[in-house]
DRENDO-1510 file (C-alpha; in Angstrom, 1 decimal, always signed):
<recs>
REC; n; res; u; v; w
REC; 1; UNK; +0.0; +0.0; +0.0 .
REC; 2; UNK; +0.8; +3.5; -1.2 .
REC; 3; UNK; +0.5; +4.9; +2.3 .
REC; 4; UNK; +2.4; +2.5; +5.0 .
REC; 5; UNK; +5.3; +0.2; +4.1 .
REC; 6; UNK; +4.5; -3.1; +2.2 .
REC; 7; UNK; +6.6; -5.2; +3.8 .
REC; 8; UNK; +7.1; -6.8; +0.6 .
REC; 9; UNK; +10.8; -6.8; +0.1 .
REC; 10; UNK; +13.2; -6.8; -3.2 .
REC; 11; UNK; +14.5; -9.6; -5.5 .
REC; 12; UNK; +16.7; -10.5; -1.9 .
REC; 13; UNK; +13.5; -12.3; -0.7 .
REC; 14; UNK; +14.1; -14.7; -3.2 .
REC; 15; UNK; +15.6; -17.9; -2.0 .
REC; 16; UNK; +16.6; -18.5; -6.0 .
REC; 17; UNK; +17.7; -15.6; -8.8 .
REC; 18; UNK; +14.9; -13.8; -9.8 .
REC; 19; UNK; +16.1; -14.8; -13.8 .
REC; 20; UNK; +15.7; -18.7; -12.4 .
REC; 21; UNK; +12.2; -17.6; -11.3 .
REC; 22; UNK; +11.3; -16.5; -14.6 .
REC; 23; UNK; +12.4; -18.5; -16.9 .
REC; 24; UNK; +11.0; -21.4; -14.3 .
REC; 25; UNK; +7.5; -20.1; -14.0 .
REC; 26; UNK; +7.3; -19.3; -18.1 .
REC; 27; UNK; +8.4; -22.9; -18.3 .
REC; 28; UNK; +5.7; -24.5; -15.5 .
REC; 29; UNK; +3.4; -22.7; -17.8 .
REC; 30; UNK; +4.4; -23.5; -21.1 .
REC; 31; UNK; +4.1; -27.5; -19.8 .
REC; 32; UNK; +0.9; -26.9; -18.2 .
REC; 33; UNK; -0.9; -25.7; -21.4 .
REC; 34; UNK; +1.2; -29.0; -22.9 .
REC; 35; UNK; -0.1; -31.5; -20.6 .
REC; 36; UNK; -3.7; -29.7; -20.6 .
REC; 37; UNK; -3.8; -30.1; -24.1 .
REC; 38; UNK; -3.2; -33.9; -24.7 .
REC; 39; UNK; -4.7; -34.9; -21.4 .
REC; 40; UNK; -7.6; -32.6; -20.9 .
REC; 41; UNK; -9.1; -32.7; -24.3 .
REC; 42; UNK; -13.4; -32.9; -22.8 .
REC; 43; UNK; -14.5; -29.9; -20.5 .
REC; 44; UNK; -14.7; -30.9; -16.9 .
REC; 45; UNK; -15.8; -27.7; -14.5 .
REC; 46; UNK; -19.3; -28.3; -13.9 .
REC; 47; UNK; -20.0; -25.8; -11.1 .
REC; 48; UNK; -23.5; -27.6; -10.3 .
REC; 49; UNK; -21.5; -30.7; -9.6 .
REC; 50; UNK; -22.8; -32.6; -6.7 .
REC; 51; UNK; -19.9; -32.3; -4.6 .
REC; 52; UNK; -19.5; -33.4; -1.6 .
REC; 53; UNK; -22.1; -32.7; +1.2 .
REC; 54; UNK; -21.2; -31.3; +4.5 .
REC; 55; UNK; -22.3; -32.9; +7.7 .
REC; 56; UNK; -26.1; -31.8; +8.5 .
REC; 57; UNK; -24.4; -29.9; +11.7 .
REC; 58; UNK; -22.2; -28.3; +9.7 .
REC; 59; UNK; -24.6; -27.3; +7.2 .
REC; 60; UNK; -27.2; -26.3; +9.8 .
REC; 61; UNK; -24.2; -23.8; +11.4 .
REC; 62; UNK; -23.4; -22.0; +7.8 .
REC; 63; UNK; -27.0; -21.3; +6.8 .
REC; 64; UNK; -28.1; -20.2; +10.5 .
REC; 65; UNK; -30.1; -17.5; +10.2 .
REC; 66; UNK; -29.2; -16.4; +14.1 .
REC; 67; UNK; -25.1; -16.9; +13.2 .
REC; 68; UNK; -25.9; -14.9; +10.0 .
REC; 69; UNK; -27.8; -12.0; +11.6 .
REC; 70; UNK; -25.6; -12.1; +14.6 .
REC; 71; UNK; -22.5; -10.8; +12.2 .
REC; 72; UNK; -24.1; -8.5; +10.3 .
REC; 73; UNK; -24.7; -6.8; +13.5 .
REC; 74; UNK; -21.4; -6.9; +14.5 .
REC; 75; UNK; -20.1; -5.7; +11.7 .
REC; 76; UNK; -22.9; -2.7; +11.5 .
REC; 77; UNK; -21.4; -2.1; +15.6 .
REC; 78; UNK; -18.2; -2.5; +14.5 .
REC; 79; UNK; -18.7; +0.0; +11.7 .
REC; 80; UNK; -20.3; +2.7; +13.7 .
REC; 81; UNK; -17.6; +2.7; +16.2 .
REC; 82; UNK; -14.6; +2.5; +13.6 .
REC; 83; UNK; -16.5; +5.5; +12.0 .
REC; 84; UNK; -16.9; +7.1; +15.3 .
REC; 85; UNK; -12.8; +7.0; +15.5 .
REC; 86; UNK; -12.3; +8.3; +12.4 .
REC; 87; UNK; -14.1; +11.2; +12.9 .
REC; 88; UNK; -13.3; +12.0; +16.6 .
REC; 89; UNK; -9.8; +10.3; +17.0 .
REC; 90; UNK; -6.6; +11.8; +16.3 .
REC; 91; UNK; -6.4; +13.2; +12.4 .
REC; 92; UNK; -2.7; +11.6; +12.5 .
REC; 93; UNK; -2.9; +7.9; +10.9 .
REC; 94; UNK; +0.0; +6.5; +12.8 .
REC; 95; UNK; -2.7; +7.1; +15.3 .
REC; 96; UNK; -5.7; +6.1; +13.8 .
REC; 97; UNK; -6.4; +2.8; +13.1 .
REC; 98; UNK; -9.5; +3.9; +10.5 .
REC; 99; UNK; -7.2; +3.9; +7.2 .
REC; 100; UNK; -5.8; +0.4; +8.6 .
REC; 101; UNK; -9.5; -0.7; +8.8 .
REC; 102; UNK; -9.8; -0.1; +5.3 .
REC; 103; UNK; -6.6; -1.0; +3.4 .
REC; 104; UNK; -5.4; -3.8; +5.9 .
REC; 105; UNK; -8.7; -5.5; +6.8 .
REC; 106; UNK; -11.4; -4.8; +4.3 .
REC; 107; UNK; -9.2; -4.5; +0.8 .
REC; 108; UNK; -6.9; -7.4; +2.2 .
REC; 109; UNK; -8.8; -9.5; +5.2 .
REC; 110; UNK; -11.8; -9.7; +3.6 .
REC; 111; UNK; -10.9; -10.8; +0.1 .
REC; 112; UNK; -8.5; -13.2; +2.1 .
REC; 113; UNK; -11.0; -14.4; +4.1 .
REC; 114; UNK; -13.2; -14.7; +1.0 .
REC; 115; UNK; -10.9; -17.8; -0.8 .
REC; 116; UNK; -11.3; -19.7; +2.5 .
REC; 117; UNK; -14.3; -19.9; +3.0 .
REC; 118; UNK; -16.5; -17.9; -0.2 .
REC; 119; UNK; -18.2; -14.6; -0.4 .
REC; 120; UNK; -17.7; -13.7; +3.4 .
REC; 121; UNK; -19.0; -9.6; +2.2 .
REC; 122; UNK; -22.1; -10.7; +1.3 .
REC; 123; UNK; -22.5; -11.8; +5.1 .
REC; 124; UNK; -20.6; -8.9; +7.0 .
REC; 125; UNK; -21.7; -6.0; +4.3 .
REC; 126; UNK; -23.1; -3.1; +6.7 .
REC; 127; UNK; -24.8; -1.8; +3.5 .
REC; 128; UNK; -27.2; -5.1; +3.1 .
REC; 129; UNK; -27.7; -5.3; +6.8 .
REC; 130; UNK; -28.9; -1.6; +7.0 .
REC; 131; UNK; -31.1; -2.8; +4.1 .
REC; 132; UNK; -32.4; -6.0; +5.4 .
REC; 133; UNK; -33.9; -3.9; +8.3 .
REC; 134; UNK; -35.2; -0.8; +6.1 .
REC; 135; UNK; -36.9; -3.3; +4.1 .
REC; 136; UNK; -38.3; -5.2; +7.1 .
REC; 137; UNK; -39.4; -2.1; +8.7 .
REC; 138; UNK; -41.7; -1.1; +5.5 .
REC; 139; UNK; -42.3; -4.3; +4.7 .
REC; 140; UNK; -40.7; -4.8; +1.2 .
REC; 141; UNK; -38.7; -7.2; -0.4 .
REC; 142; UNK; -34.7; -7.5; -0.4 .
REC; 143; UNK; -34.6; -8.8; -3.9 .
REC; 144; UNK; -36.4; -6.0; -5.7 .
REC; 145; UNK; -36.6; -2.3; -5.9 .
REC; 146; UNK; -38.7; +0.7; -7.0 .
REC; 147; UNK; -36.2; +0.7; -10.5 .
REC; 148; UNK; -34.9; -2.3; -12.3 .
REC; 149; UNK; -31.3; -2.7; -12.4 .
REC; 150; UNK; -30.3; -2.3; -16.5 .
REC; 151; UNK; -28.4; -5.1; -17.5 .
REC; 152; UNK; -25.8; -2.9; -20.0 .
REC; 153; UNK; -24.9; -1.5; -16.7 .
REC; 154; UNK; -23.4; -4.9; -16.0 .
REC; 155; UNK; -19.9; -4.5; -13.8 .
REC; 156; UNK; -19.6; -1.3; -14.5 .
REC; 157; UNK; -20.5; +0.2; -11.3 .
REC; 158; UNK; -18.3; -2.0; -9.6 .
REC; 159; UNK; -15.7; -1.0; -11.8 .
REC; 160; UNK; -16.0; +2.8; -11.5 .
REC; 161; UNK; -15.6; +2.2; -8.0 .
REC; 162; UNK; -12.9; -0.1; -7.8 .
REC; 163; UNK; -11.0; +2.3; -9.4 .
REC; 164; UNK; -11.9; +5.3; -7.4 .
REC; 165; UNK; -10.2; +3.2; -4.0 .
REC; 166; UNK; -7.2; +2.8; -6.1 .
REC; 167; UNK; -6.7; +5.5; -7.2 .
REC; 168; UNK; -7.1; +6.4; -3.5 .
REC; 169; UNK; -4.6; +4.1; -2.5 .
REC; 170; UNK; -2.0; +4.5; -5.1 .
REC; 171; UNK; -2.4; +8.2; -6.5 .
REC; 172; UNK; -4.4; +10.7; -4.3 .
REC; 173; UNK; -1.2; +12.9; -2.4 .
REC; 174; UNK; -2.2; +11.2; +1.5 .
REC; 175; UNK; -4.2; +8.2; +0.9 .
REC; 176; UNK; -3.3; +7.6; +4.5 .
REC; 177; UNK; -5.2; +11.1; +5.8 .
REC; 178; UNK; -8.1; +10.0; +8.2 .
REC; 179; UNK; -10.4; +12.5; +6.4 .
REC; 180; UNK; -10.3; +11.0; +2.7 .
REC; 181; UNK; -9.9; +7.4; +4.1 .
REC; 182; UNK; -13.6; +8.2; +6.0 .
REC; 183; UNK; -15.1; +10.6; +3.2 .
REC; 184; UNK; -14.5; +7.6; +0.8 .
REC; 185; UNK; -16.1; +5.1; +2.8 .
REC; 186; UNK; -19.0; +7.1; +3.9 .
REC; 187; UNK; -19.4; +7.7; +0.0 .
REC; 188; UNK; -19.3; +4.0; -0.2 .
REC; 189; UNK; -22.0; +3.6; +2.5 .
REC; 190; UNK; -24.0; +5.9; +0.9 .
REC; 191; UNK; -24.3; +5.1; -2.5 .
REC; 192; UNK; -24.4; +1.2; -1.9 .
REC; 193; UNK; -27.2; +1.4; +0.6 .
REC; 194; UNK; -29.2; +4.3; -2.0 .
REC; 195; UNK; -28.6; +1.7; -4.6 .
REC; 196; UNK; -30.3; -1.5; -2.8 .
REC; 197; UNK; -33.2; +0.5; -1.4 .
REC; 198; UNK; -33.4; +1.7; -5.3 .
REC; 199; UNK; -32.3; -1.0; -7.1 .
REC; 200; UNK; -33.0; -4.7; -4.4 .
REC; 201; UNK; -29.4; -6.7; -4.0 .
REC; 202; UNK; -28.7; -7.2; -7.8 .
REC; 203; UNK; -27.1; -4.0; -7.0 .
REC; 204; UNK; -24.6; -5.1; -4.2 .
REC; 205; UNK; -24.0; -8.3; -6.4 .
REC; 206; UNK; -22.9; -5.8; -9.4 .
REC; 207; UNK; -22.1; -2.9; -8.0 .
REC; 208; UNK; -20.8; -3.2; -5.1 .
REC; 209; UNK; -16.9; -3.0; -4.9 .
REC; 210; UNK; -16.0; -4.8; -1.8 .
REC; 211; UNK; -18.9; -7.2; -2.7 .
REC; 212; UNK; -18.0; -7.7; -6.6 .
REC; 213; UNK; -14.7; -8.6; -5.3 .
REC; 214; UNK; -15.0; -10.5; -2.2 .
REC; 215; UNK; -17.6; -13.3; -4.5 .
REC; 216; UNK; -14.9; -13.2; -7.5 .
REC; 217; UNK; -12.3; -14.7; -5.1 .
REC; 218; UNK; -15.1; -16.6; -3.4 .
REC; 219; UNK; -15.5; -18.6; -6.6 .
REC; 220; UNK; -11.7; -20.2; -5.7 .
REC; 221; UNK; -13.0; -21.2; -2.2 .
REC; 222; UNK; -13.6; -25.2; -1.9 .
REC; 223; UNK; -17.1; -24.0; -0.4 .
REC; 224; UNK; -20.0; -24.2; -3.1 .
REC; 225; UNK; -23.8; -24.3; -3.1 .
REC; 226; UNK; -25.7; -27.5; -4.7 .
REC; 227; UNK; -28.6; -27.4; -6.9 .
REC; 228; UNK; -30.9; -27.2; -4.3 .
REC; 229; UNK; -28.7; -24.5; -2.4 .
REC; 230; UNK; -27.2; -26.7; +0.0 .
REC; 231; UNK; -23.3; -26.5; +1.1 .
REC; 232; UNK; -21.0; -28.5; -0.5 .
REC; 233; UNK; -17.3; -29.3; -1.1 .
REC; 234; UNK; -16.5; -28.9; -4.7 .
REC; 235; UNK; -13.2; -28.6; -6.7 .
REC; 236; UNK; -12.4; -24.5; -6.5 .
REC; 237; UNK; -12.0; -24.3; -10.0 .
REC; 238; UNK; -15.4; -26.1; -10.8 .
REC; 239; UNK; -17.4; -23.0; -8.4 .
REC; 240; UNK; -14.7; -21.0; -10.7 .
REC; 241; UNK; -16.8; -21.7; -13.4 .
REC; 242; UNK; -20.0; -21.0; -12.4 .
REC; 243; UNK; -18.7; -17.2; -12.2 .
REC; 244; UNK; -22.1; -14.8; -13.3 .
REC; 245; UNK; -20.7; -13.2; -17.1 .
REC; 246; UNK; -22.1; -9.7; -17.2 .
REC; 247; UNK; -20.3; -6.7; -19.6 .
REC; 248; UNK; -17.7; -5.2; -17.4 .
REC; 249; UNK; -16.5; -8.6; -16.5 .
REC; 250; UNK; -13.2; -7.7; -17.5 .
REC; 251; UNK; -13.1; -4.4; -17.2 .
REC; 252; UNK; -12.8; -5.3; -13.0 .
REC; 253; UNK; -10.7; -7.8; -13.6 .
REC; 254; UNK; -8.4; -5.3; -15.5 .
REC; 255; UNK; -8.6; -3.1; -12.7 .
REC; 256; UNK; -7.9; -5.3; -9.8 .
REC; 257; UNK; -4.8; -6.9; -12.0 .
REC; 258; UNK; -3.7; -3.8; -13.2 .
REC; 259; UNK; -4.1; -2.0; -9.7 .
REC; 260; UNK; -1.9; -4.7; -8.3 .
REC; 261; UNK; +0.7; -4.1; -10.8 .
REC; 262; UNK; +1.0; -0.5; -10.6 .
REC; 263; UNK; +1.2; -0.9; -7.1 .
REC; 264; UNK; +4.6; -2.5; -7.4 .
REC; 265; UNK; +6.0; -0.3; -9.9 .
REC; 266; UNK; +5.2; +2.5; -7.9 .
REC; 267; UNK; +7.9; +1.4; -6.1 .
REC; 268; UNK; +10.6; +1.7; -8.4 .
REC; 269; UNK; +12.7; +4.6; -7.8 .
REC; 270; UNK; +12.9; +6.3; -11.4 .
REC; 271; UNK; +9.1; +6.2; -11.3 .
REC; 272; UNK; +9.6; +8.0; -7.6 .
REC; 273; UNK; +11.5; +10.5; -9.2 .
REC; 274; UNK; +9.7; +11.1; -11.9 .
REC; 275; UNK; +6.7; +11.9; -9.8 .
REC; 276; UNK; +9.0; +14.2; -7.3 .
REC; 277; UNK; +10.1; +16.6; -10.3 .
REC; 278; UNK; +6.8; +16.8; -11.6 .
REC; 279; UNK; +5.7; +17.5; -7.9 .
REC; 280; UNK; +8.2; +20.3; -8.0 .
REC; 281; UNK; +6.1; +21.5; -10.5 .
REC; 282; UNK; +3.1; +21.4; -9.3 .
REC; 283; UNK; +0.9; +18.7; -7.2 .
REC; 284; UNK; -2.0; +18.6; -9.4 .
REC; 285; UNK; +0.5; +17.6; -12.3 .
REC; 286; UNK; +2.0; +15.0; -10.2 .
REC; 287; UNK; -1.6; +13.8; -9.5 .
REC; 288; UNK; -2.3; +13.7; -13.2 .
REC; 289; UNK; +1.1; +11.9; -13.9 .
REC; 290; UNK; +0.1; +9.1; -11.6 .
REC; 291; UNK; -3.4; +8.9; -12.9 .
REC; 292; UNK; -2.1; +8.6; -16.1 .
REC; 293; UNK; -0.1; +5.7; -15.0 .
REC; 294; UNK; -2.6; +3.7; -12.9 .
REC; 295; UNK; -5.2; +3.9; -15.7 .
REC; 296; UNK; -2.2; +3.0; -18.6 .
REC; 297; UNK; -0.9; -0.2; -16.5 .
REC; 298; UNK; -5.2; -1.2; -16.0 .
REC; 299; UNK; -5.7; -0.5; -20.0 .
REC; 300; UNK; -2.7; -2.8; -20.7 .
REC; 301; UNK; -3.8; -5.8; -18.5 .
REC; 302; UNK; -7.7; -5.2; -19.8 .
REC; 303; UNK; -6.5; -4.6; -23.8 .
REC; 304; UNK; -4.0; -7.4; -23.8 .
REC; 305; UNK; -6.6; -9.9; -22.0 .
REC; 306; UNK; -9.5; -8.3; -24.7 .
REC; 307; UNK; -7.3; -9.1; -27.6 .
REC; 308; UNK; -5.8; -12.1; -27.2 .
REC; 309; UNK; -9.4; -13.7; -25.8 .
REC; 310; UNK; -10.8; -12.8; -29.3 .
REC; 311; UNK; -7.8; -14.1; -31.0 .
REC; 312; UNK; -9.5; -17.0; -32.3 .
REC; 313; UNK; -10.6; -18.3; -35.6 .
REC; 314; UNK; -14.5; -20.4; -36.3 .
REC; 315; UNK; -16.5; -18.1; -34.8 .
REC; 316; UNK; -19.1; -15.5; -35.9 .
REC; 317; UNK; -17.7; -11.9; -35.4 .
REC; 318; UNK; -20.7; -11.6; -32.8 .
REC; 319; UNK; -19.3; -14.8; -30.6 .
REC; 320; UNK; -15.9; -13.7; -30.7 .
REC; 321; UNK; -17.1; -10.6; -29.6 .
REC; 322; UNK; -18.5; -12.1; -26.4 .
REC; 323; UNK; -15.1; -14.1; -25.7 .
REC; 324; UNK; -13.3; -11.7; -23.5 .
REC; 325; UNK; -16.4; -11.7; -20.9 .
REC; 326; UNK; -16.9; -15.5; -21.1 .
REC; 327; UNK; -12.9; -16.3; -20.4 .
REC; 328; UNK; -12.8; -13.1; -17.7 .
REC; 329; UNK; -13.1; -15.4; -14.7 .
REC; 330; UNK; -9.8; -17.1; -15.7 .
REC; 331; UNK; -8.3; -13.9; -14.4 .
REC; 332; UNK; -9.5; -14.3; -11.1 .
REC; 333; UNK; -7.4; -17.0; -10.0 .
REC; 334; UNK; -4.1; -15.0; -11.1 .
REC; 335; UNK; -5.5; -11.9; -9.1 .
REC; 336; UNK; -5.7; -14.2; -5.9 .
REC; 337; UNK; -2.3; -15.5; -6.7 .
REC; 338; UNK; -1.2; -11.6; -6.5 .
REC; 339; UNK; -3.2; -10.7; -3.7 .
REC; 340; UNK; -1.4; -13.4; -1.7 .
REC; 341; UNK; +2.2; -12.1; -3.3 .
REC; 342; UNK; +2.0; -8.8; -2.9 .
REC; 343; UNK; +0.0; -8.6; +0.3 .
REC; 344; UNK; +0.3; -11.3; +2.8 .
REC; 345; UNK; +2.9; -9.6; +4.8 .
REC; 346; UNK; +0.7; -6.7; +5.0 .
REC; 347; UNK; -2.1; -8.1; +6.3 .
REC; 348; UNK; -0.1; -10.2; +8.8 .
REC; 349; UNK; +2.4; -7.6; +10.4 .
REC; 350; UNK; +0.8; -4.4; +9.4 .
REC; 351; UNK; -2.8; -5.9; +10.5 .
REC; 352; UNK; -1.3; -6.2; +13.9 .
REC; 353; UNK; -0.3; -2.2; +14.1 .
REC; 354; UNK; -3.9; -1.5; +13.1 .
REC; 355; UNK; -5.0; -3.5; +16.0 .
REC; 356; UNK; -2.4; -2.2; +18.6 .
REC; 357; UNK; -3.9; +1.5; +17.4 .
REC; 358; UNK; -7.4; +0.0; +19.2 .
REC; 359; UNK; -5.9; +0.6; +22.4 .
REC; 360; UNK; -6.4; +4.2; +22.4 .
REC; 361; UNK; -8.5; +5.6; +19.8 .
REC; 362; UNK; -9.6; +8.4; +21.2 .
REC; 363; UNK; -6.4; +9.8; +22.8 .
REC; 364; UNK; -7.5; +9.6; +26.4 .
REC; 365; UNK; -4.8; +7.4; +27.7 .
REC; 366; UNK; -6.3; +4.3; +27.5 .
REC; 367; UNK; -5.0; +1.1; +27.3 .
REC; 368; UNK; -7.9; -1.7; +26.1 .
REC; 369; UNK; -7.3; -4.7; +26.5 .
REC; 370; UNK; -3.7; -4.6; +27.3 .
REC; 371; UNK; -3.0; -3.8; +23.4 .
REC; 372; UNK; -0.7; -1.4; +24.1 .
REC; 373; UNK; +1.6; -3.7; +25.7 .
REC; 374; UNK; +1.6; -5.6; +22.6 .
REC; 375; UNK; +4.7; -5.9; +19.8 .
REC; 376; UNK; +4.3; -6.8; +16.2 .
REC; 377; UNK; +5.5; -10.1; +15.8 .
REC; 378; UNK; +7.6; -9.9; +12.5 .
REC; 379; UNK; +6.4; -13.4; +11.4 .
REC; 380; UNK; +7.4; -13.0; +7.4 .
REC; 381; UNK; +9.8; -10.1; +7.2 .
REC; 382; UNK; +12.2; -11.9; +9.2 .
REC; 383; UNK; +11.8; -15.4; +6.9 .
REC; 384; UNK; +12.7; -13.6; +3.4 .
REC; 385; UNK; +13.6; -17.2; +1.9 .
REC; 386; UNK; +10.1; -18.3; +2.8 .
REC; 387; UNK; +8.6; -15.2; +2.0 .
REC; 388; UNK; +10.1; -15.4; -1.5 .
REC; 389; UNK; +8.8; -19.1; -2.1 .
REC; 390; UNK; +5.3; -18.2; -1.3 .
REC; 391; UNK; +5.0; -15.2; -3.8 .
REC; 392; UNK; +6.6; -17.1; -6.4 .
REC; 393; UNK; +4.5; -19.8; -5.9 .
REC; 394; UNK; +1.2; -18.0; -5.1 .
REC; 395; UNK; +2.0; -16.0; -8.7 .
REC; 396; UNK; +2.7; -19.3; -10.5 .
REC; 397; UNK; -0.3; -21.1; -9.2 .
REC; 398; UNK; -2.4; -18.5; -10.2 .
REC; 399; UNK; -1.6; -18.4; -13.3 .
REC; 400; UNK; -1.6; -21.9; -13.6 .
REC; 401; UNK; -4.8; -22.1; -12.6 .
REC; 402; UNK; -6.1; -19.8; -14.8 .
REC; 403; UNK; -4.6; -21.4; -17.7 .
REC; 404; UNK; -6.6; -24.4; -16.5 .
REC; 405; UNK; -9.9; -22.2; -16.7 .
REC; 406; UNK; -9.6; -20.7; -19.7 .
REC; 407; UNK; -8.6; -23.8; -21.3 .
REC; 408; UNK; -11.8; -26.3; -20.4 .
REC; 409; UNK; -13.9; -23.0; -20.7 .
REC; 410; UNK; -12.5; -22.6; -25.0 .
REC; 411; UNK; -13.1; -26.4; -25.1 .
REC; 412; UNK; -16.9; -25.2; -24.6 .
REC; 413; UNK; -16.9; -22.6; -26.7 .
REC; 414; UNK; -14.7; -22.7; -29.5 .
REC; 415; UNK; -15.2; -25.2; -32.2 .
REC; 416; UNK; -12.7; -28.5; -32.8 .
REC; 417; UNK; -10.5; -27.1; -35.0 .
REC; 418; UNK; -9.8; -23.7; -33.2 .
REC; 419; UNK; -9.7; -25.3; -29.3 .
REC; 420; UNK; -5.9; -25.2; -29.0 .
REC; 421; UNK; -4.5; -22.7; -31.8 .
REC; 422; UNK; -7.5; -20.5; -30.8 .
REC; 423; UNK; -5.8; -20.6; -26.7 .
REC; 424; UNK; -2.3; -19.4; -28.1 .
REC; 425; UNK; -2.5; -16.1; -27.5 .
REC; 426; UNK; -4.3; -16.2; -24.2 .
REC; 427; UNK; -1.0; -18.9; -23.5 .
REC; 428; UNK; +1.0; -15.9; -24.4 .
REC; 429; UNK; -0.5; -13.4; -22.3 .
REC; 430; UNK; -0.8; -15.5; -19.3 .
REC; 431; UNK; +3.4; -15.9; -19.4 .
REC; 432; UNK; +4.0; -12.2; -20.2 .
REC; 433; UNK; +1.3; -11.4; -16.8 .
REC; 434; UNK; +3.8; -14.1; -15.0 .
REC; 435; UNK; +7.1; -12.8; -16.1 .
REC; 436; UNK; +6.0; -8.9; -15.7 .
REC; 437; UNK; +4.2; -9.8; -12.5 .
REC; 438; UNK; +7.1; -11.5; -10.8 .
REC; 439; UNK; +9.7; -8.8; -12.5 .
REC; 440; UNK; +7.9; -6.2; -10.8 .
REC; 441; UNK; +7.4; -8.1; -7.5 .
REC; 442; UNK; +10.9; -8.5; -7.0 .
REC; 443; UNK; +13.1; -5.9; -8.6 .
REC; 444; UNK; +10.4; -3.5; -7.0 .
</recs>
């Protein structure tokens, strides 16, 4: 993140030369396309497989209504009081544990939380819960609204907003400043809540940022839903193919990608520079600068996925056309291998400063809980071997598995002749993502 310290550490964290990584991971993915195309030649992802049922007890404590209403509620408390700091705490972040609320446990946690154990926002959202009771109290559905939701919206929503917290996070002067960490949130509340009471949950489901992106990683978790509804165990990449195909599809999926990307090469230090002259200059043309970069490093990932999806011969111009939004959830799999690479320290070490900051967040010399007798306990920083192996292997996972996705998904779509030539360029892609993607990771 733009506004603490990543804890993500150079090309040192690697317990092998980055060039071995490289040309390693290019070459893991160049076999896995090889051994998917002689050995997987049928589609297999059937997200309304049976899978395998969980225990009645089990299911019976998932699907509680009590457990479910019990953590919205704590998550509605929980966002009153962290609002509550943000507004009336100390205005200085290394005091305020609001902004680490937001980048550490939402942005991060969440999503994290999300390929355990599936679409844990749609659960803890404060936004449904306040409209679960405005629509109780006047007696109106959830599902529906006063105005349908237009299907060319799509993702786009989600989309827009995606990239307004990014561009919070990695362009905006202070994206650590209480006040624009809680104006952007309340502006989240506010607009997410008007849009269910106007539109019924289609709108959190499309929408919604946080929402949109905690269920696109909850597609990877081994929790699924049966025909009937029921929980089930089921193969991650199977529930990774029942992912909903609306325009806009990739558009968020460039943006999450892209984001993640930027994020690293923000880090370089001619890119540093480049931004301190032009902040000599002004900060507005600093601010534009970044902007410019953030939205060029999204319209590669986006263009570069959009082209080499329709890169494909046997199909009417309309069916190619609909390509890129049908293959979009292969993405997802190499955005959770990122989020793990690029974040994990984060959320471990820097999640336990925001939780320390608990102990006084008003500034009246508190001390809940005993939290500020705590330390951070450095449990990756000081393990940069380790560290390294997980990232490379979170990144080359992730794309492997998305290799795997897009493959059985063209073996449905595109016709016998075209199913492997017709994958060549998305092959293509998917190595230049790994190679640019561990490059910037690591030389960072």
């Amino acid at each position: 993140m733009a506004w603490l310290a990543h804890g993500i550490g150079g090309a040192t964290d690697l317990p092998i030369p980055l060039s071995y990584a490289l040309v390693g991971a290019a070459w893991a993915l160049t076999f896995s396309f090889a051994l998917l195309a002689f050995a997987w030649k049928h589609p297999r992802l059937d997200p309304l497989s049976p899978g395998i049922p969980l225990p009645a007890s089990l299911r019976a404590i998932i699907d509680c209504p009590t457990l479910r209403g019990g953590l919205a509620a704590l998550s509605v408390t929980a966002t009153v009081i962290v609002t509550a700091i943000a507004l009336f705490g100390s205005h200085d972040p290394a005091r305020n544990p609001a902004p680490g609320v937001l980048y550490v446990f939402l942005w991060v946690g969440v999503m994290a939380a999300s390929l355990l154990v599936g679409p844990v926002w749609k659960v803890l959202s404060p936004a449904r819960a306040m409209h679960r009771l405005l629509c109780h109290l006047r007696r109106r559905p959830t599902t529906t609204g006063p105005i349908d939701y237009p299907e060319s919206w799509g993702y786009w929503p989600a989309a827009a907003a995606l990239f307004s917290f990014v561009w919070l996070e990695l362009v905006y002067p202070n994206p650590g400043a209480v006040a624009a960490v809680t104006i952007w949130f309340l502006g989240y509340l506010t607009i997410t809540t008007t849009g269910l009471l106007l539109f019924g949950t289609v709108w959190a489901e499309r929408a919604d940022p946080l929402e949109v992106y905690s269920s696109l990683l909850g597609r990877l978790s081994p929790l699924g839903r049966s025909k009937t509804g029921a929980p089930v165990l089921r193969s991650p990449l199977a529930n990774l193919a029942g992912t909903p195909k609306h325009t806009g599809s990739v558009a968020v999926a460039a943006t999450l990608l892209g984001s993640t990307a930027f994020d690293s090469f923000t880090m370089f230090p001619s890119w540093r520079a480049l931004l301190a002259n032009a902040a000599t200059t002004s900060q507005l043309w600093s601010t534009t600068l970044a902007t410019l970069g953030l939205l060029g490093f999204i319209g590669i990932v986006g263009g570069t996925f959009w082209l080499a999806a329709r890169a494909t011969g046997g199909l009417t111009p309309t069916a190619r056309a609909h390509l890129p939004t049908e293959l979009a959830h292969s993405i997802t799999p190499i955005i959770a291998g990122y989020l793990i690479a690029h974040y994990l320290t984060f959320l471990v070490e820097k999640g336990q400063a925001t939780i320390i900051l608990f102990a006084d967040p008003f500034q009246r010399g508190w001390n809940l809980a005993g939290l500020a007798d705590r330390d951070i306990a450095y449990l990756l920083s000081t393990h940069p071997a380790l560290l390294g192996a997980i990232k490379v292997l979170a990144v080359l996972l992730g794309h492997i598995l998305g290799v795997t996705a897009a493959h059985d998904r063209c073996l449905r779509l595109l016709p016998p002749a075209h199913r492997l030539t017709g994958q060549l360029a998305l092959m293509l892609t998917m190595v230049g993502f790994t190679f640019t993607g561990l490059y910037l990771l690591f030389e960072a």
